[in-house]
C-alpha positions as CSV (number, residue, x, y, z in Angstrom):
1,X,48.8,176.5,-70.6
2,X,49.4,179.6,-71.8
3,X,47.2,181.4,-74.4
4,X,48.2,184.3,-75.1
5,X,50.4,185.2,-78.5
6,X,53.9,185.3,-78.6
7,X,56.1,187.1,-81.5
8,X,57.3,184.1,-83.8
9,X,61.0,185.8,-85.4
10,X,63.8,184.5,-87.1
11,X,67.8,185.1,-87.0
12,X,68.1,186.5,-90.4
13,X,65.3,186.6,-93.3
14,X,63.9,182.8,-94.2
15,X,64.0,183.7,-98.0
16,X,68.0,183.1,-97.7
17,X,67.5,179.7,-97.3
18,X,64.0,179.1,-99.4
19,X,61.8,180.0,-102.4
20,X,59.3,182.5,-102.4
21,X,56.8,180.5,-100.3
22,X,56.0,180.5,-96.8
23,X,55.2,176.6,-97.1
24,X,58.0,175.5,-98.4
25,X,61.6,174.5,-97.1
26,X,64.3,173.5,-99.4
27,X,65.4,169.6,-99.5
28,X,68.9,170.8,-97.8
29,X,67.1,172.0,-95.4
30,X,64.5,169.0,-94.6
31,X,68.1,167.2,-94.6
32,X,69.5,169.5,-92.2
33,X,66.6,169.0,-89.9
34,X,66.9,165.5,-90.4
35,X,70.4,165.0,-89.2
36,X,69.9,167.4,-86.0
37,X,67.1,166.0,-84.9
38,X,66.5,162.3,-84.5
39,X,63.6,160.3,-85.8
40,X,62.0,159.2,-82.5
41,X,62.3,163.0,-81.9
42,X,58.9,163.3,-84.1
43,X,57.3,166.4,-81.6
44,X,60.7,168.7,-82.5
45,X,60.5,168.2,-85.8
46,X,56.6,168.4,-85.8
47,X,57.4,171.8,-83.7
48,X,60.2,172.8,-85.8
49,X,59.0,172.7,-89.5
50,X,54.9,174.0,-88.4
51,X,57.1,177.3,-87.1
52,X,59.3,177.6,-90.4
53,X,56.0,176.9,-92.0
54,X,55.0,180.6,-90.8
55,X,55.4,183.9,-91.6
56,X,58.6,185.9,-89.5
57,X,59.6,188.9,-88.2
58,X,56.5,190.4,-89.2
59,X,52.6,190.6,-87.3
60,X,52.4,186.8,-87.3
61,X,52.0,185.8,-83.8
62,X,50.5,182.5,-82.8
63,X,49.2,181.8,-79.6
64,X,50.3,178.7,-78.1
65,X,46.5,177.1,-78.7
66,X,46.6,177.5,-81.8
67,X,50.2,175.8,-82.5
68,X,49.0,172.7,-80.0
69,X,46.0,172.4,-82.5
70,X,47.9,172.7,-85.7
71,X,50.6,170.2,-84.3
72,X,48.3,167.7,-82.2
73,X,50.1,167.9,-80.0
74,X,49.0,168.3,-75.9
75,X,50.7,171.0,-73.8
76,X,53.1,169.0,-72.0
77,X,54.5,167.4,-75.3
78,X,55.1,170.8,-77.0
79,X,56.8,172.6,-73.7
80,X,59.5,169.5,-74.2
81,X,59.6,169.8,-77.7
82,X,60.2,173.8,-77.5
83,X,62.8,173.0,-74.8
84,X,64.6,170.6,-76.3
85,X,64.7,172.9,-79.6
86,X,65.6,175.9,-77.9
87,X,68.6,173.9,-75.5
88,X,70.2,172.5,-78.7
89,X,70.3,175.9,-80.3
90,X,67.6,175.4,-83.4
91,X,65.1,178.0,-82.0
92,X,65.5,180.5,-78.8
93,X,62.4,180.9,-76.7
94,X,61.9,183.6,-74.5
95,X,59.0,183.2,-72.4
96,X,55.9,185.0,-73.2
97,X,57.9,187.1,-75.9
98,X,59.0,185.2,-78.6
99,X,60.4,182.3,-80.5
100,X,63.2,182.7,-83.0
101,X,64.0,180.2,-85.8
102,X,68.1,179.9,-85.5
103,X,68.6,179.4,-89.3
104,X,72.3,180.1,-89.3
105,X,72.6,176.8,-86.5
106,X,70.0,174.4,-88.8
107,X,71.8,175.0,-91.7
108,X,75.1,174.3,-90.0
């Protein structure tokens, strides 16, 4: 496992596609989501909304603890889940640097 903090970005500013909160995601958005990624998918979706969840492109870095903990998930279950995001084009990881949000590809 790796602990240490990786940059958390996004393709283009999260506010084009939601309100003024960092918690909140418009419903055509949840739809989106929904329609990329199937239910018994739960761990990508899980993944997926706890990182839009967050603050981007700014000094918000999580370590990978600390999103296993908020997401429940176990190491092995969130290394799929990021992989399987980042090979169908919703997020791009770059190991040990950072993970962007692909906004322009959920919203598709």
């Amino acid at each position: 496992m790796n602990n240490r903090a990786i940059a958390l970005l996004s393709d283009v500013d999260k506010s084009s596609y939601n309100e003024k909160n960092f918690y909140q995601i418009s419903p055509l958005m949840f739809q989106k989501i929904n329609e990329k990624i199937p239910g018994k998918n739960g761990n990508q979706r899980t993944l997926l909304l706890y990182l839009i969840f967050q603050q981007q492109n700014g000094d918000f870095h999580p370590a990978e603890a600390t999103i296993l903990q908020a997401c429940n998930m176990v190491h092995s279950r969130y290394s799929d889940a990021r992989k399987a995001l980042h090979d169908s084009g919703l997020i791009t990881y770059i190991q040990n640097v950072s993970i962007t949000i692909n906004y322009k590809k959920i919203m598709e």
